[in-house]
Each structure stands twice: as C-alpha cells, then as structure tokens.
N, C-alpha and C positions, 0 to 999 in steps of 0.2 A: 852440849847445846841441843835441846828439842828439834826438831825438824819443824820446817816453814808449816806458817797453816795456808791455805786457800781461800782466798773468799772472793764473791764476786757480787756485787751492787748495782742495783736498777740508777742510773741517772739520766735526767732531761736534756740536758745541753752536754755532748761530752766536753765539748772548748773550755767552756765555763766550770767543768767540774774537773779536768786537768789541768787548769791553770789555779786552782784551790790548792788541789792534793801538791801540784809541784811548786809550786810558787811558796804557799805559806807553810805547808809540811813536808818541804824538800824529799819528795818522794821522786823516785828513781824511772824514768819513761822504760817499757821494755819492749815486747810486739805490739805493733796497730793496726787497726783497722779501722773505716771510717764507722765501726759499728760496736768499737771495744778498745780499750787501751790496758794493757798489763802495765801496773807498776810496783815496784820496789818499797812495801809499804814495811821500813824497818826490818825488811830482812825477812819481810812473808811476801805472797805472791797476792794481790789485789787486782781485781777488775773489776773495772767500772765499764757498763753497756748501757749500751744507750736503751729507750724506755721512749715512749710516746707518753709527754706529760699528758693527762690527764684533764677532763673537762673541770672536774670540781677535785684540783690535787693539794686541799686541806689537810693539815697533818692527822696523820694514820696513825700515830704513836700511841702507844698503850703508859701510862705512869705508872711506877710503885713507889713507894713510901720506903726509901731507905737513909735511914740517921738521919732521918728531919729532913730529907729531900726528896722529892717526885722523879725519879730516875726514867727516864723513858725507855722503852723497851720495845722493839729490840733496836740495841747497839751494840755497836762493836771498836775494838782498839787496841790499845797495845798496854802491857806493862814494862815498863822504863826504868833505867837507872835512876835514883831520888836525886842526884845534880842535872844528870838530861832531864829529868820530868821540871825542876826547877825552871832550868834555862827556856825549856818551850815555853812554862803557863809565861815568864816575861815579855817571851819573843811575840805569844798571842796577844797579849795587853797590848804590847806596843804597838803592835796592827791594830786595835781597838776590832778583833774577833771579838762577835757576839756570845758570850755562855749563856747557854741553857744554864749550867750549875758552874759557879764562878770558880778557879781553884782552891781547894779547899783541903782542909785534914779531917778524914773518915775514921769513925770509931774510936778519934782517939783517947789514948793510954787504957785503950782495951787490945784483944786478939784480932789479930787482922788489922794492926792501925795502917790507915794507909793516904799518898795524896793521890787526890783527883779531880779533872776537870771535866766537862759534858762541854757538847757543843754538837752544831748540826751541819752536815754540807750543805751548797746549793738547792741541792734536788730533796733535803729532807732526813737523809739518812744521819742518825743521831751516833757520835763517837765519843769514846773518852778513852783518857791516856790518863794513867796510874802508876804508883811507885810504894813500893815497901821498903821503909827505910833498911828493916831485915828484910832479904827475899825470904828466907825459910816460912814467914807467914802467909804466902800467898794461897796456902792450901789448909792454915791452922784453924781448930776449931775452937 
C-alpha cells in the first residue's frame, strides 16, 4: 500500500463544505479548528481551510479536451475499486449530485481504459474519482 498523499483546499463556508465531504462522501472528521478541518478522504489526509470567498468568485477553472470531454483543471480525487467506484457514481445519482462530466468509461478498449466521474464541491474545487477495471493500467502507456 502507497503511503497517504496530503492535500489541502481553499473553501468558503467550512460547515457547508463538511457536511458535503461527510455526509455525501462519507469522509472521516479528524483535527478542528474553527479555521481547518482534517479529514479521512479514503485513506489520505484532506484539508479543507477556510478561504474568504471572493468578491467576483466565478469559476477559475482551466478545461482540457480529454476523450471528448472538457476536464477541468486543476482537480483532484481518488482511484477506487471498479465495484466501490460503481456503487459511488449510484450513491451520487441518487442524491441527484450535479457532474461536471456524468460517470462515464474513458478510452475505452484502448490502454488506460478507465471509469470516471467530475464533479465540483461547494466552494468550486473540481474532483473526480476513477477506477481500472485492471489497476496494472493506471500508469500504462
């Protein structure tokens, strides 16, 4: 098993942007502060900080053009078991979560086939969670 990565996220409202990450993506609360919350995001260490929303805070996101989709950039996420990546994109329908890019199968029956979904938090920040039905492809060329 890789070691956890780190990441940490500007967001606007922390209430509102912990009750996304825990509620919809059962992510795990850890240290608080009225100014930061660490959490449990599948097994890496996530923080979300609070952020002084912005007078004109229009999306900042950059697009690319990948497999017929405008990927926003930058994001960030997880790659997942292809039955857990399954059960989420359900779990997210069923919420009626809004996607950026709806779940989908990428490149497929080429290298690197893979599924994946886009979506955005509260405050903007763009994720997607992915799965190889082989992991061995996660780094094929």
């Amino acid at each position: 098993m890789p070691q956890p990565f780190h990441v940490a996220v500007p967001v606007y409202d922390l209430e509102e942007a912990r009750k996304f990450y825990v509620d919809l993506l059962d992510c795990k609360i850890g240290r608080t502060s009225n100014q930061w919350v660490d959490l449990d995001f599948f097994g890496h260490q996530f923080v979300l900080h609070l952020k002084s929303k912005p007078e004109n805070a229009e999306s900042k996101n950059h697009f690319n053009p990948v497999d017929g989709h405008d990927v926003p950039v930058p994001h960030y996420g997880v790659v997942l078991e292809w039955n857990v990546w399954e059960k989420l994109a359900e779990k997210f329908r069923s919420k009626n979560l809004k996607f950026e890019i709806e779940p989908c199968i990428r490149f497929k029956d080429q290298v690197g086939e893979q599924a994946t979904m886009f979506f955005f938090d509260p405050s903007g920040n763009a994720l997607e969670f992915k799965a190889f039905k082989d992991p061995s492809q996660l780094f094929a060329r």
